[in-house]
C-alpha positions in Angstrom: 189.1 284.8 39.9 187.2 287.3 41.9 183.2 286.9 42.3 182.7 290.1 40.2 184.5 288.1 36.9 183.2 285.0 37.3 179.6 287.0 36.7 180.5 288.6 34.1 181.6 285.7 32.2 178.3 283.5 33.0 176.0 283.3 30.4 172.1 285.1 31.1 169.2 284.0 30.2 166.6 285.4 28.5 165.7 287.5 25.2 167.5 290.6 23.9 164.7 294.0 23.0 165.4 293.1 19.2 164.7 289.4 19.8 161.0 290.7 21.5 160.3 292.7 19.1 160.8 290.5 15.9 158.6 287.8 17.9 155.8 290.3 18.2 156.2 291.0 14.6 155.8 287.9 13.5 152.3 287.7 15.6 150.7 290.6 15.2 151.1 289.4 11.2 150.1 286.4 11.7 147.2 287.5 13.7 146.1 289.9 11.0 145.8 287.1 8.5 143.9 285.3 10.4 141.2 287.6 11.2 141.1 289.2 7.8 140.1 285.1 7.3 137.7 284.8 9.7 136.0 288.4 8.6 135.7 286.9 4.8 134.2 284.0 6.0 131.7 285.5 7.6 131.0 287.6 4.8 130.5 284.2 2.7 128.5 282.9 5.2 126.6 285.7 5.0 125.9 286.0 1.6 125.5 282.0 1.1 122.8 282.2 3.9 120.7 284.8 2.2 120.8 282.8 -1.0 120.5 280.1 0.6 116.8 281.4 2.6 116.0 282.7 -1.5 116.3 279.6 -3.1 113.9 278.0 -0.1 111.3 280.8 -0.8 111.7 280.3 -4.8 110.7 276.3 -4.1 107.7 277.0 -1.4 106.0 280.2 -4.2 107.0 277.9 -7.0 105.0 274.9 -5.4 102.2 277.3 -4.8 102.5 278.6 -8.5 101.9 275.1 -9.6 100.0 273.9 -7.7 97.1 276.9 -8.1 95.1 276.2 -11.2 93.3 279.3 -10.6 96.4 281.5 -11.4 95.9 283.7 -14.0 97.7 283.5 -17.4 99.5 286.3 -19.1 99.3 288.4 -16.2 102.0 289.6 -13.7 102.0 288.2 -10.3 104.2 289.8 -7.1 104.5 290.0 -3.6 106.3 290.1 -0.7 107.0 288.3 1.8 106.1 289.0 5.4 109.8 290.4 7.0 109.2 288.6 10.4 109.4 284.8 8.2 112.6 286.1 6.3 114.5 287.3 9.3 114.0 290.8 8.8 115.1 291.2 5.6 113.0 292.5 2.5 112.1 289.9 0.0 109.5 289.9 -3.0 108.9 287.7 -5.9 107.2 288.3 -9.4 105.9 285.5 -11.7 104.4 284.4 -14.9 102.2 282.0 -15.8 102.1 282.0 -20.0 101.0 279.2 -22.1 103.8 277.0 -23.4 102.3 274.2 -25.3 99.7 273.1 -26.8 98.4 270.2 -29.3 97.9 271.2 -33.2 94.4 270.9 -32.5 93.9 272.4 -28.5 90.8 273.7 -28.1 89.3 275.1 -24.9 88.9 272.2 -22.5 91.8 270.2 -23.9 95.0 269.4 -22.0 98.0 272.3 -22.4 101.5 272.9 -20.3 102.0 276.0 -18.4 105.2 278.0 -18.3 105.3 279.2 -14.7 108.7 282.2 -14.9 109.2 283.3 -11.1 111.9 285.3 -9.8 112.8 286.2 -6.0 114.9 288.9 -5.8 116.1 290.6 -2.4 118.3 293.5 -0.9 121.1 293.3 0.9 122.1 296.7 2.4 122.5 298.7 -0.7 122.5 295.9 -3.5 119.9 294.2 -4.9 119.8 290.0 -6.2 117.6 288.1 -7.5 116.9 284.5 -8.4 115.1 283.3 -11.3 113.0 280.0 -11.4 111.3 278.4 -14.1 108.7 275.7 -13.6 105.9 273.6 -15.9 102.4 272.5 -15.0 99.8 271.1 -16.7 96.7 272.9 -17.5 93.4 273.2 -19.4 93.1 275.7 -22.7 90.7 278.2 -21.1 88.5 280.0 -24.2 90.7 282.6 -25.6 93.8 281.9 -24.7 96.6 282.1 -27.3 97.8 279.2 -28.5 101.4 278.9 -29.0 102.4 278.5 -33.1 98.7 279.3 -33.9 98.0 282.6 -35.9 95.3 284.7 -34.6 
């Protein structure tokens, strides 16, 4: 055997072009599925955060709601909140006190419960949500209000 057989005949190590090339295939897939993951799950994160920072604004106007006797009835309440307490992003609310119920024989004075309707509602780039909240209080009939299942 001469030295130039004998090299021919020992194996090489090594990978073959095709063998390279189905490797990085098979990465560059599994690559792309996992960032097309991580990108929806930022989305998600996104999205839960912002309702997330609405329902905490629903609970701190709808505390305030309650808690404010002097709130009118029948009349619609809004706002919005300041941008540099909502991280930038624009939020308002609207809400309505109405009366809900009250005895047979309410009179002004007498003990009632308030229906206090709010809803937050936001925008996030070019779409709008909102979030609706519904609370009771108790009250006093004030002279004239409407009384619920009483005829005028």
């Amino acid at each position: 055997m001469t030295p130039t057989t004998s090299r021919l005949r020992r194996p090489r190590g090594g990978f073959t072009l095709l063998e390279v090339l189905v490797a990085s295939l098979i990465m560059g897939i599994a690559v792309s599925g996992i960032l097309s993951g991580l990108a929806a799950a930022s989305r998600n994160a996104s999205r839960l955060t912002a309702y997330d920072r609405a329902t905490l604004l629903a609970r701190e106007k709808m505390d305030q709601l309650l808690a404010d006797q002097k709130a009118p009835r029948n009349v619609p309440l809004q706002g919005v909140f300041d941008p540099a307490t909502v991280g930038g992003a624009t939020v308002g609310w609207r809400a309505r006190v109405s009366l809900f119920e009250a005895s047979p024989t309410a009179s002004p004075g007498r003990w009632c419960v308030d229906r206090v309707a709010l809803e937050i509602w936001w925008i996030d780039g070019q779409t709008n949500h909102s979030y609706n909240l519904e609370g009771f209080r108790r009250s006093i009939v004030e002279p004239g209000d409407p009384l619920p299942g009483v005829s005028p």
